[in-house]
Jmol script that loads the backbone (N, CA, C; Angstrom):
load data "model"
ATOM      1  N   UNK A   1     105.631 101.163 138.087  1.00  0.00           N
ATOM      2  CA  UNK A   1     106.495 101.126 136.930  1.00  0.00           C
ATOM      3  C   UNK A   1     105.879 100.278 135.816  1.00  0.00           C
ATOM      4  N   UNK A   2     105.239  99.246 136.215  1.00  0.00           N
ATOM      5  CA  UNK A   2     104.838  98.073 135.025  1.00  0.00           C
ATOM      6  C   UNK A   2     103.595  99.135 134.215  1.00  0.00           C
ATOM      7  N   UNK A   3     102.963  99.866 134.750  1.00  0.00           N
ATOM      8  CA  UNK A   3     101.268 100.510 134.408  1.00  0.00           C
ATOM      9  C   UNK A   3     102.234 101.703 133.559  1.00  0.00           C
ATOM     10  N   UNK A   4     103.339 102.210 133.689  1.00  0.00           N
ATOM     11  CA  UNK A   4     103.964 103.662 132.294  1.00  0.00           C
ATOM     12  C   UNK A   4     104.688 102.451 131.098  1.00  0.00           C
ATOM     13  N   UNK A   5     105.101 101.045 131.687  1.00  0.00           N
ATOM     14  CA  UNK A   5     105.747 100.020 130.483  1.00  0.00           C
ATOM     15  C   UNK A   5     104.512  99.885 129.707  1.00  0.00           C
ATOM     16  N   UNK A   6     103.279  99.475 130.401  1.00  0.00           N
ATOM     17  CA  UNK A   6     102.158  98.878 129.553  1.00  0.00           C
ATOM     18  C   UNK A   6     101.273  99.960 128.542  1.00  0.00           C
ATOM     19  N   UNK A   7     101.608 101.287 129.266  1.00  0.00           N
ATOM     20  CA  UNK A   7     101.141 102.638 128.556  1.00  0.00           C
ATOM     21  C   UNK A   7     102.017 102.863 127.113  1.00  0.00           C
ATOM     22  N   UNK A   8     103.172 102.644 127.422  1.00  0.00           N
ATOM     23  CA  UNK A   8     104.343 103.157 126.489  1.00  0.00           C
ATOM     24  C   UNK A   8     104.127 101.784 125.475  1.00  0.00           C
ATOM     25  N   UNK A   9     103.649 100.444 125.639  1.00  0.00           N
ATOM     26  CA  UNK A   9     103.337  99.753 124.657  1.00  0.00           C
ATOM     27  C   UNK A   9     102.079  99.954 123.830  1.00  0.00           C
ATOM     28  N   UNK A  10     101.063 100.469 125.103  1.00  0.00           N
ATOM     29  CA  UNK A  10      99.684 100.409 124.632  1.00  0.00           C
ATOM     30  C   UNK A  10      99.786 101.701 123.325  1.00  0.00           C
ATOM     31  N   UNK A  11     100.206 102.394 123.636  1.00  0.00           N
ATOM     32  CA  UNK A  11     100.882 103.561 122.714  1.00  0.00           C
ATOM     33  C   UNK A  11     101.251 103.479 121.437  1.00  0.00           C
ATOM     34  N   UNK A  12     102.528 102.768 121.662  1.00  0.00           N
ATOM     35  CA  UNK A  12     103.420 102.611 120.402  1.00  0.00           C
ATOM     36  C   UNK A  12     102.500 101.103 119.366  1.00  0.00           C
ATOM     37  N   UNK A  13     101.587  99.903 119.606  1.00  0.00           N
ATOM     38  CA  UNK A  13     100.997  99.565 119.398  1.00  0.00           C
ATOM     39  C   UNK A  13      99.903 100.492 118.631  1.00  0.00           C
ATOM     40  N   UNK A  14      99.458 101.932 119.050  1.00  0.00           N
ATOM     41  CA  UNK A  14      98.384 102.509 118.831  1.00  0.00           C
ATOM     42  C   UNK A  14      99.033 103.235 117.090  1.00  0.00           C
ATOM     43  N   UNK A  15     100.424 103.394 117.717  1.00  0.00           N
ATOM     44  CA  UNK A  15     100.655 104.278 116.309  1.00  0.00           C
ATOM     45  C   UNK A  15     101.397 103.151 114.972  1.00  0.00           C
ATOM     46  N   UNK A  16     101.642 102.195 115.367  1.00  0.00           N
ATOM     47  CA  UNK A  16     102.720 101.171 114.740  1.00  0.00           C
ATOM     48  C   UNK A  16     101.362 100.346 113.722  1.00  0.00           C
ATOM     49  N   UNK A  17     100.153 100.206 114.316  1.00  0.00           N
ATOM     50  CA  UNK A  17      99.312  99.644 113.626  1.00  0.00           C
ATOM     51  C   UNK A  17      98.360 100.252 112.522  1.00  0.00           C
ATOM     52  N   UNK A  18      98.085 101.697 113.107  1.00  0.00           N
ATOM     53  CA  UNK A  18      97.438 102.501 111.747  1.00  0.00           C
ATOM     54  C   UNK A  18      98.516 102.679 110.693  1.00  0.00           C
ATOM     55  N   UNK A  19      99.577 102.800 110.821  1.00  0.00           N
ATOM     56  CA  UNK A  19     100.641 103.259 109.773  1.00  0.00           C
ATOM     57  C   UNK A  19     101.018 102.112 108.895  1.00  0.00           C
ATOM     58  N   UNK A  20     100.520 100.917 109.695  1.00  0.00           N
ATOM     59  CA  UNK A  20     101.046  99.710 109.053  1.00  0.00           C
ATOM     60  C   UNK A  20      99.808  99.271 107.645  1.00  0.00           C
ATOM     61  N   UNK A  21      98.857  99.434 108.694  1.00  0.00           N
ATOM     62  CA  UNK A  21      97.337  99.758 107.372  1.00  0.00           C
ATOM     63  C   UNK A  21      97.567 100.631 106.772  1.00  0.00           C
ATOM     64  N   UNK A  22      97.786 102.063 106.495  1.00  0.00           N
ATOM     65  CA  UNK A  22      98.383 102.788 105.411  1.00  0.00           C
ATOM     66  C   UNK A  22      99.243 102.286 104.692  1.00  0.00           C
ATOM     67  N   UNK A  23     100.094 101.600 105.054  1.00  0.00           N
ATOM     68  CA  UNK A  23     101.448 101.279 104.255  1.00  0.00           C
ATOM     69  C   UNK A  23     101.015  99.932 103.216  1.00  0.00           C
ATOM     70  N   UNK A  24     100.238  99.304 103.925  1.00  0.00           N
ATOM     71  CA  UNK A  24      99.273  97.809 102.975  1.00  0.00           C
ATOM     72  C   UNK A  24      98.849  98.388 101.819  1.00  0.00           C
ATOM     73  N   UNK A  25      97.812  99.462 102.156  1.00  0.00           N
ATOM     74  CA  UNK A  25      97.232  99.741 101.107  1.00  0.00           C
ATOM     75  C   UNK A  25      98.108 100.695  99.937  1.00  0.00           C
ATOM     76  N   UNK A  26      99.459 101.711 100.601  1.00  0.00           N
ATOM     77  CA  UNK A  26      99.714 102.206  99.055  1.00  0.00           C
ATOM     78  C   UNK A  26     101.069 101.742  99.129  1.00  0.00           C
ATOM     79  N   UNK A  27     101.849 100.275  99.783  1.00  0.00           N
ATOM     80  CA  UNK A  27     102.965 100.004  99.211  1.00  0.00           C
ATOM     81  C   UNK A  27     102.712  99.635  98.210  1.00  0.00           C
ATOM     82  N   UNK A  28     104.178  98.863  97.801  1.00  0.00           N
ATOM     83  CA  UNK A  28     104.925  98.422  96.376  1.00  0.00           C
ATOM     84  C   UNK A  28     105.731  99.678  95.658  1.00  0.00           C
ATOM     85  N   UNK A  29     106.424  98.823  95.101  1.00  0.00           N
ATOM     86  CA  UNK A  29     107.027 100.227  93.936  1.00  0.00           C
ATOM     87  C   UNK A  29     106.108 101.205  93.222  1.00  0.00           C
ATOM     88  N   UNK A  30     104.658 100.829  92.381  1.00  0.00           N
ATOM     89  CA  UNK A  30     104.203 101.672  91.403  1.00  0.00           C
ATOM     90  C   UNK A  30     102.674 101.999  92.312  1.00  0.00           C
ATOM     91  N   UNK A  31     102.372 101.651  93.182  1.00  0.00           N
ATOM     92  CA  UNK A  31     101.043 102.655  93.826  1.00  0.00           C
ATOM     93  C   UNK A  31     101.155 104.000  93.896  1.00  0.00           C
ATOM     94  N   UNK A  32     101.927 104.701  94.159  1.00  0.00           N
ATOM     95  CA  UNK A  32     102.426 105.832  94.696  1.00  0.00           C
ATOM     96  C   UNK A  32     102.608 106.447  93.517  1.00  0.00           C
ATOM     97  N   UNK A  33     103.509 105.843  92.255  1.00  0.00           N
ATOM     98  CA  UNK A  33     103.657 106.776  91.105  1.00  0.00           C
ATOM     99  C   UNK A  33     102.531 106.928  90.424  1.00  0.00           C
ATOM    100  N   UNK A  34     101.841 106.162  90.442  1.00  0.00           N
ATOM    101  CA  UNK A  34     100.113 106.200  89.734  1.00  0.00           C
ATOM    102  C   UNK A  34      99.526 107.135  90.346  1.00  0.00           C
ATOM    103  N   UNK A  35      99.403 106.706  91.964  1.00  0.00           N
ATOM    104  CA  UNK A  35      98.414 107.801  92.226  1.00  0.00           C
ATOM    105  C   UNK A  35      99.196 109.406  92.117  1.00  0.00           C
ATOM    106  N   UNK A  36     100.509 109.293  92.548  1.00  0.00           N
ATOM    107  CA  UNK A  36     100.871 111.060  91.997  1.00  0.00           C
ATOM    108  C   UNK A  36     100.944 111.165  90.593  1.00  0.00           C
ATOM    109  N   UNK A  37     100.781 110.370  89.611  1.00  0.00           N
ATOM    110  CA  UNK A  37     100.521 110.542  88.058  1.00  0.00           C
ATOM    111  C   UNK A  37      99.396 111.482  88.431  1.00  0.00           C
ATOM    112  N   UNK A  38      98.305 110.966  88.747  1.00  0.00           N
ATOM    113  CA  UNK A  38      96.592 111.005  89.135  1.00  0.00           C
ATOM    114  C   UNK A  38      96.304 112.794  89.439  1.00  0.00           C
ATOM    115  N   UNK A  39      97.092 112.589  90.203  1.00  0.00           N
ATOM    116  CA  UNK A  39      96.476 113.939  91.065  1.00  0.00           C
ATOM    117  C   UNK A  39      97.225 115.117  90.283  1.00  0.00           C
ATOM    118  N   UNK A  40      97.738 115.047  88.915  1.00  0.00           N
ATOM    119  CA  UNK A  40      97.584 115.687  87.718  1.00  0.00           C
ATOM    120  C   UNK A  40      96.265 115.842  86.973  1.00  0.00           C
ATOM    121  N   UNK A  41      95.651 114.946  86.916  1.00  0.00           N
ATOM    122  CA  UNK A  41      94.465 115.220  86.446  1.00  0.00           C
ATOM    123  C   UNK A  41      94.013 113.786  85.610  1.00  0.00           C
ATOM    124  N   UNK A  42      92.688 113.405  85.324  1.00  0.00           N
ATOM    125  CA  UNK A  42      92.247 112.455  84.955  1.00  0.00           C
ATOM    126  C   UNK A  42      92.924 111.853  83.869  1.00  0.00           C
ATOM    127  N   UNK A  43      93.235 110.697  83.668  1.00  0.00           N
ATOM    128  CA  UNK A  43      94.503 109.535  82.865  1.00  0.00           C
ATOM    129  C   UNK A  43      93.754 108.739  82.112  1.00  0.00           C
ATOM    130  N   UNK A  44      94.208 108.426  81.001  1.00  0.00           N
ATOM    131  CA  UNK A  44      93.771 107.117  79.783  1.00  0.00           C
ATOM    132  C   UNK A  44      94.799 106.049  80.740  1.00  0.00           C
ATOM    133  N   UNK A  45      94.901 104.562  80.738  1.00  0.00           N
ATOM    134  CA  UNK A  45      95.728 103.953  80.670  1.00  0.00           C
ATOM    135  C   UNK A  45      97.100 103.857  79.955  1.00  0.00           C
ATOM    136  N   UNK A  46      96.908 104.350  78.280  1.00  0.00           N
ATOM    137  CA  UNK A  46      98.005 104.519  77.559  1.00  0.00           C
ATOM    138  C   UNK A  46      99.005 105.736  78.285  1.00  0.00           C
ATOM    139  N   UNK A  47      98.109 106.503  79.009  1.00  0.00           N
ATOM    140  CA  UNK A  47      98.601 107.943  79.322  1.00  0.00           C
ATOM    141  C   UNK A  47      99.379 107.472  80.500  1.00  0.00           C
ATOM    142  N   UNK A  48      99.073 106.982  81.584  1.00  0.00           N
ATOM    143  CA  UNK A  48      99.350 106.264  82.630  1.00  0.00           C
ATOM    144  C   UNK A  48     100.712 105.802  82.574  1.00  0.00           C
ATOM    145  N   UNK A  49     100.467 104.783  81.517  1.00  0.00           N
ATOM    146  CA  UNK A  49     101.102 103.902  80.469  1.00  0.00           C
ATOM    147  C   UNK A  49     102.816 104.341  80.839  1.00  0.00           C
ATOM    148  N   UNK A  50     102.510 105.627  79.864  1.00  0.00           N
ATOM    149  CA  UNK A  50     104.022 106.484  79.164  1.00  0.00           C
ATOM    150  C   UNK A  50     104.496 107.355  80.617  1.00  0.00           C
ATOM    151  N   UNK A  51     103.615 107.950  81.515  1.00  0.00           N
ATOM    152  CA  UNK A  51     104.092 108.462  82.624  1.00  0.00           C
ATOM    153  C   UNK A  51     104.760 108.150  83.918  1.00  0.00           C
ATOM    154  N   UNK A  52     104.894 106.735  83.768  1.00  0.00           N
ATOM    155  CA  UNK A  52     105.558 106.086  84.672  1.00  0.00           C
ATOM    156  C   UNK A  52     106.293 105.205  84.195  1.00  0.00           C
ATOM    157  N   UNK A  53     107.712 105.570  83.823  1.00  0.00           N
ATOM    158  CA  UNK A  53     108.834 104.582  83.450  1.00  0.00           C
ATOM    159  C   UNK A  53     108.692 103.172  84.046  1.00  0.00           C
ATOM    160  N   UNK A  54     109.298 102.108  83.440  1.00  0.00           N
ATOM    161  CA  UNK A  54     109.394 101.015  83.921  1.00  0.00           C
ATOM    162  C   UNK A  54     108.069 100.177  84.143  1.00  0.00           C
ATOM    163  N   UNK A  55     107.177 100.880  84.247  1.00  0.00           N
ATOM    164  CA  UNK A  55     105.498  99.929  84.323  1.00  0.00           C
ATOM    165  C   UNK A  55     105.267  99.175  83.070  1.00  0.00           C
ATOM    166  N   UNK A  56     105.042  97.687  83.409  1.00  0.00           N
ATOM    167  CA  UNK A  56     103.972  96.931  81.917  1.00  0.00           C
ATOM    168  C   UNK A  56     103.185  97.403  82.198  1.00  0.00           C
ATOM    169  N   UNK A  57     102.147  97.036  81.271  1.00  0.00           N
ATOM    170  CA  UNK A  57     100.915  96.982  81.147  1.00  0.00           C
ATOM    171  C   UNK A  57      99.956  95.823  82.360  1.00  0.00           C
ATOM    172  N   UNK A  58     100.967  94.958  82.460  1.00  0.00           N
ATOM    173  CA  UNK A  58     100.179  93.975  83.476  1.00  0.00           C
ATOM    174  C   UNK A  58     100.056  94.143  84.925  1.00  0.00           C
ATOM    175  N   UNK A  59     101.120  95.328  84.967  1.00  0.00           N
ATOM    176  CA  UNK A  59     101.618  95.594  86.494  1.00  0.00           C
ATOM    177  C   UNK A  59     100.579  97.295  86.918  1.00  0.00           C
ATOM    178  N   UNK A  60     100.526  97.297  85.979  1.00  0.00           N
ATOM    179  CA  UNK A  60      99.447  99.011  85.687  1.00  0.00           C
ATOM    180  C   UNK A  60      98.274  98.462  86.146  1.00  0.00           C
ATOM    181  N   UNK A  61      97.624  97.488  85.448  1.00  0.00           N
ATOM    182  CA  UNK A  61      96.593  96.905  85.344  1.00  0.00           C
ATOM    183  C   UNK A  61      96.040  96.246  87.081  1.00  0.00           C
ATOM    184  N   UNK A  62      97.140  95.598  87.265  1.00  0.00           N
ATOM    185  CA  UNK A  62      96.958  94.891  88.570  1.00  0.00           C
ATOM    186  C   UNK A  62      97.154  96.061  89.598  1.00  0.00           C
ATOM    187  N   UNK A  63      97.950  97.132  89.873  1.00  0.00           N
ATOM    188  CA  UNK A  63      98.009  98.254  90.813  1.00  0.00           C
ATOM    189  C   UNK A  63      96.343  99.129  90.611  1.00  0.00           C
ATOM    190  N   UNK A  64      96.286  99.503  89.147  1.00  0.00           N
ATOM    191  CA  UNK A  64      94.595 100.570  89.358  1.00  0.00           C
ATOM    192  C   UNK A  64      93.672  99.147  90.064  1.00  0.00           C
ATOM    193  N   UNK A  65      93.492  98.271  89.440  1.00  0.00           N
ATOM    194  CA  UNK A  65      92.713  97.453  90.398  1.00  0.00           C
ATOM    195  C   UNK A  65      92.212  97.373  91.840  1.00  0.00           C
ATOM    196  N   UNK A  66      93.606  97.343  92.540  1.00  0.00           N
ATOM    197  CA  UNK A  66      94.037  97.673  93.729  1.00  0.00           C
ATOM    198  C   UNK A  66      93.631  98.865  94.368  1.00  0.00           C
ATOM    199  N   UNK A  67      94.286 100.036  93.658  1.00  0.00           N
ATOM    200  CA  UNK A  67      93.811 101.249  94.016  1.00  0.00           C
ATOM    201  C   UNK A  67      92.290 101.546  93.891  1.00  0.00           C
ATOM    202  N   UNK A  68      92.026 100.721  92.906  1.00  0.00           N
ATOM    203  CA  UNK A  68      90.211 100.990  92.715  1.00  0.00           C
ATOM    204  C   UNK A  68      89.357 100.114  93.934  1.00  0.00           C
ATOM    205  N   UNK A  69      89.691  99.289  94.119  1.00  0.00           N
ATOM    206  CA  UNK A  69      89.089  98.540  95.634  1.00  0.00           C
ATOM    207  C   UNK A  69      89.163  99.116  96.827  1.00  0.00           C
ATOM    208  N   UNK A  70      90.681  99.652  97.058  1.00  0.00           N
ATOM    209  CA  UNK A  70      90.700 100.497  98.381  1.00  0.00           C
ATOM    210  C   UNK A  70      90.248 102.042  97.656  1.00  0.00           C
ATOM    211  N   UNK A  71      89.260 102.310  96.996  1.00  0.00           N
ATOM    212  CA  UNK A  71      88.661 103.952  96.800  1.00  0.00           C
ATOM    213  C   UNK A  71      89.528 104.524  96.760  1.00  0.00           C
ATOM    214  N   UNK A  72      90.751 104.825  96.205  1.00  0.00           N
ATOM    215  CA  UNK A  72      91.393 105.816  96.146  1.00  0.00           C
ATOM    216  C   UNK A  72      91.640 106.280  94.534  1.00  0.00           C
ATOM    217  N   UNK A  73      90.832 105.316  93.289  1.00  0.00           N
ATOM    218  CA  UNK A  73      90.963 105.134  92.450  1.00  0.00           C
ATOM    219  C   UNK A  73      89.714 105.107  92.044  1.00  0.00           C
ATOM    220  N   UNK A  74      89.171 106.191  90.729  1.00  0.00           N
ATOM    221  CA  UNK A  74      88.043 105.518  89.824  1.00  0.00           C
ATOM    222  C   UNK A  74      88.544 105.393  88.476  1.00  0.00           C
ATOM    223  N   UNK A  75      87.417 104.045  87.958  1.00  0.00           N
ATOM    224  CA  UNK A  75      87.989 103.770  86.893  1.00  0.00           C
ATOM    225  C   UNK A  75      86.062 104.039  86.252  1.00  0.00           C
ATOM    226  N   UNK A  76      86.618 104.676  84.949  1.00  0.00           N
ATOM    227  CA  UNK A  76      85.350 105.905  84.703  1.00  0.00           C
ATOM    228  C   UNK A  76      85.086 104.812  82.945  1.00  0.00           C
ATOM    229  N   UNK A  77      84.015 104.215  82.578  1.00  0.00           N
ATOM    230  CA  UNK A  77      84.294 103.277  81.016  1.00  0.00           C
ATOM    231  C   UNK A  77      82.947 104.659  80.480  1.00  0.00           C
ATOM    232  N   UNK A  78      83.179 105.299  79.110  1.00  0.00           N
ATOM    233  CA  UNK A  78      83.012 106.333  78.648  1.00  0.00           C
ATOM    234  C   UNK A  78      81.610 105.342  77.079  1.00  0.00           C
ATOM    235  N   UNK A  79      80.788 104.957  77.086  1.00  0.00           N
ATOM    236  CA  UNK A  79      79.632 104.876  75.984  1.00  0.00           C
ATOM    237  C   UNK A  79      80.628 105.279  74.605  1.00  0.00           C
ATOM    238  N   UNK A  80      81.576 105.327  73.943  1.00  0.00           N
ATOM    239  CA  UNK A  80      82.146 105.423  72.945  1.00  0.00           C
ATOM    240  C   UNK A  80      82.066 104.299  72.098  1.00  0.00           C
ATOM    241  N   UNK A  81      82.586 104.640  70.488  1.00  0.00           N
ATOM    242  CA  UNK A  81      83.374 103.551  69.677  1.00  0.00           C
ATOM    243  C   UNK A  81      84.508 104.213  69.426  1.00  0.00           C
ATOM    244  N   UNK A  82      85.671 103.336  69.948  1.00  0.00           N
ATOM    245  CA  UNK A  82      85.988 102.569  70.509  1.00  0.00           C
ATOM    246  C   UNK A  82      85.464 103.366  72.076  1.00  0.00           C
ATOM    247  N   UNK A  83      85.647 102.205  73.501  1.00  0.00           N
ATOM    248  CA  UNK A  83      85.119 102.320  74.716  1.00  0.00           C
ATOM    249  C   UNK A  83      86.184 103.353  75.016  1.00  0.00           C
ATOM    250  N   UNK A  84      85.751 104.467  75.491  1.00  0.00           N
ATOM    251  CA  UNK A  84      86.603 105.123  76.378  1.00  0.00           C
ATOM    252  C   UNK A  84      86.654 104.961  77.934  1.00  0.00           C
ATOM    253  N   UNK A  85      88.207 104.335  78.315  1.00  0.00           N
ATOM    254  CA  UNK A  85      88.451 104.190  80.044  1.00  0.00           C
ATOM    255  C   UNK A  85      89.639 105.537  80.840  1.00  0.00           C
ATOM    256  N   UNK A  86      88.901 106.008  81.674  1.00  0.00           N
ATOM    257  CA  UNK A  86      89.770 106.715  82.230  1.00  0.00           C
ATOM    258  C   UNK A  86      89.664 106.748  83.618  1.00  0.00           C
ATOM    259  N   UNK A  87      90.994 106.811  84.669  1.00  0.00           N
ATOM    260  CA  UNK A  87      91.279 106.578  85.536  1.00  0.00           C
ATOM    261  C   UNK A  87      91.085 108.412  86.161  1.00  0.00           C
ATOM    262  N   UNK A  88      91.034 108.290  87.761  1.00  0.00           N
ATOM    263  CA  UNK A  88      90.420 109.849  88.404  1.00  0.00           C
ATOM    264  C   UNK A  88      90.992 108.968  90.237  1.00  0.00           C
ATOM    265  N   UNK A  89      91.490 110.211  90.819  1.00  0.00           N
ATOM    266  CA  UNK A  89      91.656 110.128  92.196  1.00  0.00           C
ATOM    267  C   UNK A  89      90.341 110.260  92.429  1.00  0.00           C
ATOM    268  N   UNK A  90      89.585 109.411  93.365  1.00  0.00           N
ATOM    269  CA  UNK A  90      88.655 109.638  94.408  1.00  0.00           C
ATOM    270  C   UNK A  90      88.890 110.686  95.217  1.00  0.00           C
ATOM    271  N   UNK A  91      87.882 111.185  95.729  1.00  0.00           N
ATOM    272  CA  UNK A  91      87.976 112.459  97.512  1.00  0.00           C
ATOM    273  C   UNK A  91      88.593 111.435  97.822  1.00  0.00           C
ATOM    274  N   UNK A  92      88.513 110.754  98.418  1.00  0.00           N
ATOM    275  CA  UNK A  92      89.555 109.603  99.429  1.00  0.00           C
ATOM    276  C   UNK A  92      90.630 109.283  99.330  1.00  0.00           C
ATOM    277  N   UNK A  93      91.632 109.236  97.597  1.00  0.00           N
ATOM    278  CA  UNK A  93      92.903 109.211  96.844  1.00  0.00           C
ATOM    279  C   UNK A  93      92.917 110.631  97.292  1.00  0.00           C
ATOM    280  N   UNK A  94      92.148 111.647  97.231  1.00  0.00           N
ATOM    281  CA  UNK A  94      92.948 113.054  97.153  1.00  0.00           C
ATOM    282  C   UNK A  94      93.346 113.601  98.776  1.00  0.00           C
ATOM    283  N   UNK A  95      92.798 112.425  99.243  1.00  0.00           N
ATOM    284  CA  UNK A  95      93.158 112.596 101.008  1.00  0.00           C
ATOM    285  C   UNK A  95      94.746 112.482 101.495  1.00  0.00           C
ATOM    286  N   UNK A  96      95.277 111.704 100.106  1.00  0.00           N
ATOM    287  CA  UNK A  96      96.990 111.406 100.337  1.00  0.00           C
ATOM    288  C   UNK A  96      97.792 112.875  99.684  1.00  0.00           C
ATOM    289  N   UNK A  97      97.203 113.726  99.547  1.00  0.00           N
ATOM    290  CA  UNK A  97      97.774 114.724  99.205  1.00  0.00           C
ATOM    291  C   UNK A  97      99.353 115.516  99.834  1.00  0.00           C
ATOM    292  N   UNK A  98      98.475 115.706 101.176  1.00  0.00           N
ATOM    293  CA  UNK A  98      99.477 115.928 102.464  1.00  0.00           C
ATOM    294  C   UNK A  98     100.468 114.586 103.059  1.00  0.00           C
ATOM    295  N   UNK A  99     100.158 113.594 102.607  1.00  0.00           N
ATOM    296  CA  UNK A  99     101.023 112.133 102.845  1.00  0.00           C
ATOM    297  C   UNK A  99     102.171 112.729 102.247  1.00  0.00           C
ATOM    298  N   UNK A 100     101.586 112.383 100.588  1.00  0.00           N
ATOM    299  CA  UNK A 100     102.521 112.369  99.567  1.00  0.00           C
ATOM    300  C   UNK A 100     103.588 113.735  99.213  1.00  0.00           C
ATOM    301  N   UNK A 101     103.438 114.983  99.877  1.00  0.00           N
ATOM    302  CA  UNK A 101     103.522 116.020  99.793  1.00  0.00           C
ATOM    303  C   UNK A 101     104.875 116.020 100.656  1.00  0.00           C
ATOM    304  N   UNK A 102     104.557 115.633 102.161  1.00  0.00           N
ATOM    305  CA  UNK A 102     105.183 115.315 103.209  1.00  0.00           C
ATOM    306  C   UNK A 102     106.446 114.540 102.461  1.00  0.00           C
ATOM    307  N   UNK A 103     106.090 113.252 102.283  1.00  0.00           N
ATOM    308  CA  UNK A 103     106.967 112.296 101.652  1.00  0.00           C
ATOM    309  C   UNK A 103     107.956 112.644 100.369  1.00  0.00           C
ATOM    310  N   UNK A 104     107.415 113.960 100.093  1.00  0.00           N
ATOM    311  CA  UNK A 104     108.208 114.057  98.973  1.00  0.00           C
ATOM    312  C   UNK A 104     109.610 115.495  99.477  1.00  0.00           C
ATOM    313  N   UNK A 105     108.701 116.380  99.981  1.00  0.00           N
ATOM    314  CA  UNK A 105     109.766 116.853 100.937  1.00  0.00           C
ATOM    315  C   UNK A 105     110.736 116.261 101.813  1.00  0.00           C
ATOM    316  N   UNK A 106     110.499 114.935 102.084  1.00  0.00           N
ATOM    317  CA  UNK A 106     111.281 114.474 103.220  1.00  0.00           C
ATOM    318  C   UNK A 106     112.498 113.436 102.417  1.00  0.00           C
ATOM    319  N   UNK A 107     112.217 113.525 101.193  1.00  0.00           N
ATOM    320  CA  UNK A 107     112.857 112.735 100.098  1.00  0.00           C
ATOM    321  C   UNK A 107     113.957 114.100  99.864  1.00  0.00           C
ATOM    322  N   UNK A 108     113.054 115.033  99.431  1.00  0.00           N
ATOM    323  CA  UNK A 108     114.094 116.399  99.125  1.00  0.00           C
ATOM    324  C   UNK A 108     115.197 116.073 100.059  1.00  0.00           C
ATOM    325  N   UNK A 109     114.869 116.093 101.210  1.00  0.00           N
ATOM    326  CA  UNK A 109     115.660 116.601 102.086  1.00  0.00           C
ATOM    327  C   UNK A 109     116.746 115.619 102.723  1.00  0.00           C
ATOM    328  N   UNK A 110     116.353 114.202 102.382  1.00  0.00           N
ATOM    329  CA  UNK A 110     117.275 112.925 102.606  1.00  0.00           C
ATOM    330  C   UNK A 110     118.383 113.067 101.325  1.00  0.00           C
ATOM    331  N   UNK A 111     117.705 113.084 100.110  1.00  0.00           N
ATOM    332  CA  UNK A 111     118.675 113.636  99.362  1.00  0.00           C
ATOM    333  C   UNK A 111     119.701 114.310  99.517  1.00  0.00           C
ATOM    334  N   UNK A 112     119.186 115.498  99.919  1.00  0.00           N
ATOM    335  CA  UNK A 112     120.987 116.455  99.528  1.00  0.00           C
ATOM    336  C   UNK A 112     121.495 115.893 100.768  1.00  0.00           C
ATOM    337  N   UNK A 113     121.127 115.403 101.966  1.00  0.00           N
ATOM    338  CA  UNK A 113     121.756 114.641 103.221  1.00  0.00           C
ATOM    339  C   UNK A 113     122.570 113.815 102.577  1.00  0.00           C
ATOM    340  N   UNK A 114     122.379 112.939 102.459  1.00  0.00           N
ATOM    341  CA  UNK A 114     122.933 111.756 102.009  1.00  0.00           C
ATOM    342  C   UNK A 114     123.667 112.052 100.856  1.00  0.00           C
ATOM    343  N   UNK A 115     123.324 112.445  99.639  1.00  0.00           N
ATOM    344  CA  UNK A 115     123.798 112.385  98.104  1.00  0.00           C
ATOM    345  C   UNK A 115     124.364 113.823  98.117  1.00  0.00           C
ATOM    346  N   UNK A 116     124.360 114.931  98.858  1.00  0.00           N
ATOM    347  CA  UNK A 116     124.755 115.992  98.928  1.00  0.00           C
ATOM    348  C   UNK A 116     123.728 116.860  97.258  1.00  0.00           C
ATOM    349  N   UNK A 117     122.904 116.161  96.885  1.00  0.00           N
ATOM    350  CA  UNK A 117     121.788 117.240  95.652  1.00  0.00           C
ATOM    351  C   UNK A 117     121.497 117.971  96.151  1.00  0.00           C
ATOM    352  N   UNK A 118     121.773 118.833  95.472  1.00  0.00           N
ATOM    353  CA  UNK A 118     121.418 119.771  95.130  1.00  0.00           C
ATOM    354  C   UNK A 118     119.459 120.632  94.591  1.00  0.00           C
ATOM    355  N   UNK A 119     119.057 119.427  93.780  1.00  0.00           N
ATOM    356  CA  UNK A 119     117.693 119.393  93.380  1.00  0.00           C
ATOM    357  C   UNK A 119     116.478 119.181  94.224  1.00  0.00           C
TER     358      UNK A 119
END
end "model"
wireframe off; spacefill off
backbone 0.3
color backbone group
């Protein structure tokens, strides 16, 4: 009996810890709206900016950062006058596709549960 307890931990340990490293890297409130801004197609900051209600500028700033360290984010500076910066999902950001896809269906669907929407 103790060797299916220590399996059923060794287990739930196995799945409780990768999900928890996923969740490091794209919690908070605005990771998630950036990167599904993103995977519209390549972003100015100003653009960024206006597409996600409620974001400063300081909180934009500090999330692409973030996202740009863990690769899921490039930040592209363009030889212009004035400098042109634009933000791009990495292959590795475009790996959350099916995450975020998932997550958003499962939102659909808590919705009309709960709130009875319709949308």
């Amino acid at each position: 009996m103790e060797k299916k307890h220590e399996r059923n931990h060794t287990e739930c340990r196995g799945m409780i810890l990768p999900v928890r490293d996923a969740l490091d890297v794209i919690n908070g409130k605005w990771k998630l709206p950036i990167i599904i801004a993103l995977t519209f197609g390549v972003k100015r900051f100003s653009e960024l900016s206006r597409e996600i209600p409620g974001i400063t500028d300081r909180m934009l700033s500090k999330e692409l950062r973030d996202l740009e360290l863990n690769q899921l984010v490039k930040r592209t500076v363009h030889d212009t006058f004035p400098v042109t910066v634009e933000y791009s999902l990495t292959e590795y950001g475009q790996s959350l596709e099916n995450v975020i896809d998932s997550l958003r269906q499962w939102g659909v669907n808590h919705r009309k549960r709960i709130m009875g929407d319709k949308t």
